[in-house]
TORVOSE-631827 format. One line per field, with one value per residue (C-alpha): residue in one letter; chain; y, z negated, x negated. Coordinates in steps of 0.02 Angstrom, whole numbers. Layout:
N
residu	(A_...)
chaine	(A_...)
c2	(Y_...)
c3	(Z_...)
c1	(X_...)
//
This chain:
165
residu	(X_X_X_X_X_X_X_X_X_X_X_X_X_X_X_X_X_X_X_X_X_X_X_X_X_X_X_X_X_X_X_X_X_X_X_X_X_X_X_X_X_X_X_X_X_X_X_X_X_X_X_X_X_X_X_X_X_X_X_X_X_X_X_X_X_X_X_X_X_X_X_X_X_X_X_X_X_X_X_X_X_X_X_X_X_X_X_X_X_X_X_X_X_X_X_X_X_X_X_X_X_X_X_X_X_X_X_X_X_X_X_X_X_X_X_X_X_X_X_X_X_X_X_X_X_X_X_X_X_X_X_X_X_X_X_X_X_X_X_X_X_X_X_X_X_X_X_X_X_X_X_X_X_X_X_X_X_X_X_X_X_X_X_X_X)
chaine	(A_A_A_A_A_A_A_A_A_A_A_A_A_A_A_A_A_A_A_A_A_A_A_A_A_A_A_A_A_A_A_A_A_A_A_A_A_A_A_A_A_A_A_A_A_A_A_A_A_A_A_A_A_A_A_A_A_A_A_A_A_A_A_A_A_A_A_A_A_A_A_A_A_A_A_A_A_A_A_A_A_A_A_A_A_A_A_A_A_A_A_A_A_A_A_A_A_A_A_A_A_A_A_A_A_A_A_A_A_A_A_A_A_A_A_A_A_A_A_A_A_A_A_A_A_A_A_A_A_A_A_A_A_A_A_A_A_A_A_A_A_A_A_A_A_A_A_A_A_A_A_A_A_A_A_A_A_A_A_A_A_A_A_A_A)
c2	(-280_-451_-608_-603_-402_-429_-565_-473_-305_-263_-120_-125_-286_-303_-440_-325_-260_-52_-42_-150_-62_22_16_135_287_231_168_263_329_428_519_487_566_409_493_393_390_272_257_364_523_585_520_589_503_511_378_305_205_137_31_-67_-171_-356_-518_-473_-351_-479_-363_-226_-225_-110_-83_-11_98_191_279_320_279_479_474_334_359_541_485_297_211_34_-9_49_-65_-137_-216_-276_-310_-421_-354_-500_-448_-598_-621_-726_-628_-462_-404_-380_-521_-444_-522_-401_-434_-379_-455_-477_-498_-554_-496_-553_-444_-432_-262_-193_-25_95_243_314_205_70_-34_-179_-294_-394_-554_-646_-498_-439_-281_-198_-115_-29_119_217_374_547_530_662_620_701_635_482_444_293_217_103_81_-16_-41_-37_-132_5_67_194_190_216_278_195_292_363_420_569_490_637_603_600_692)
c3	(-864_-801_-840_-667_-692_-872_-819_-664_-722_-854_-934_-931_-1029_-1030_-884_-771_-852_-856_-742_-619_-653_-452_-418_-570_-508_-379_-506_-492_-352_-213_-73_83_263_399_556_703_897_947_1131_1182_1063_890_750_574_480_290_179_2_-71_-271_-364_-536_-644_-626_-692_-870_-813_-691_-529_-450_-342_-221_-99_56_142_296_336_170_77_109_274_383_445_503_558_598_678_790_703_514_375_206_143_-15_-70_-206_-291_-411_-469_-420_-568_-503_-339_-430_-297_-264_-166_-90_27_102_185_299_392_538_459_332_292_166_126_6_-73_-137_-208_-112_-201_-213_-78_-105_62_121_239_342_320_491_606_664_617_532_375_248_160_4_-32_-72_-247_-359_-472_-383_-206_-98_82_149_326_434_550_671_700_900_988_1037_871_850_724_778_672_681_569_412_241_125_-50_-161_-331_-342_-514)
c1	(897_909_771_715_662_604_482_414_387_272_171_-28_-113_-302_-282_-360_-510_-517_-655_-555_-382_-415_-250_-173_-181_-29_76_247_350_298_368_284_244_184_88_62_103_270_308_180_232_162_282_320_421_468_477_448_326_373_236_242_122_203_155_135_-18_-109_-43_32_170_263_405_353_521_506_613_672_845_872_845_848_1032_984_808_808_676_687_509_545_498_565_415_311_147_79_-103_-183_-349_-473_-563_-710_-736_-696_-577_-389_-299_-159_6_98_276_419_543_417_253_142_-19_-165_-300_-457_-467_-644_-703_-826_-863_-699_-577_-503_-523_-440_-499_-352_-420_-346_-389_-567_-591_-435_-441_-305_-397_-349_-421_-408_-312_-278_-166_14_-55_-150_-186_-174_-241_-223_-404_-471_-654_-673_-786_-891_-921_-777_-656_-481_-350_-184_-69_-88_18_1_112_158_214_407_413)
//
C-alpha cells in the first residue's frame, strides 16, 4: 500500500465518540439500486457505493459510482456520477460536516440524528435534505428530498445499498 493510502485510511479510534459513531453501520461496500425519473421516464440504475473510516478515525469517506464498474458500458447514463464525500464529526456542534464532490458539483451539508435517520441538510439550498434510514445491517436507503413550498415533500430519487458480501 502506498503512503498516500496508509495515511488516509484507517480503522476505528475513539475520535468519534461511540454514541456519535452514526455513520458505522455503512462502512463497507454496497451494491446499489438509484430510482428516479430522467427525461420524463422512471430510471433504475445500478451502482456501487464503497465507504472507509479515514483520517486516522476523525471521518468517513466514500466513493459514490453510478452506474457501476459492472455495468456502465452496457447501461451508461449521460448524468452518471463518480463522486466522494468527506464525513468529519463536528465536535463542538455534535454533528457531521460533510463535502461531497463530482466532476460537476460540490455539496456541503450538516448531518444530525433523528431517531433513527441520519439527515442532512444541504447547507446552500432552501430546503433539500439527504436522508439515511432504514438500516439493517446487509441493507440502507438513502434519499434525496425536497421540502416544497406548499408543505409537501417531494422525493427526488432514492437508493436501496445491499451489502456486497
Amino acid at each position: 500500500m502506498d503512503t498516500f493510502s496508509k495515511a488516509l485510511l484507517s480503522e476505528k479510534t475513539d475520535r468519534i465518540p461511540d454514541e456519535f459513531d452514526w455513520f458505522e453501520p455503512l462502512i463497507g461496500d454496497w451494491d446499489c439500486d438509484y430510482y428516479d425519473e430522467y427525461a420524463g421516464q422512471k430510471r433504475h440504475v445500478k451502482g456501487e457505493w464503497i465507504f472507509r473510516r479515514v483520517l486516522e478515525g476523525t471521518g468517513v469517506q466514500d466513493i459514490f459510482i453510478f452506474p457501476s464498474r459492472n455495468t456502465k458500458d452496457e447501461n451508461p447514463q449521460p448524468d452518471g456520477e463518480y463522486g466522494t464525500s468527506i464525513r468529519m464529526f463536528n465536535k463542538s456542534d455534535k454533528c457531521y460536516d460533510v463535502v461531497y464532490t463530482c466532476d460537476h458539483v460540490m455539496k456541503r451539508l450538516c448531518f444530525k440524528k433523528e431517531n433513527d435517520r441520519l439527515v442532512g441538510k444541504v447547507l446552500d439550498e432552501k430546503a433539500t435534505f439527504w436522508v439515511f434510514s432504514d438500516f439493517t445491517g446487509d441493507s440502507f436507503r438513502w434519499e434525496y428530498i425536497q421540502n416544497m413550498e406548499d408543505g409537501t415533500k417531494k422525493l427526488v430519487c432514492h437508493i436501496i445499498g445491499k451489502k456486497n458480501s
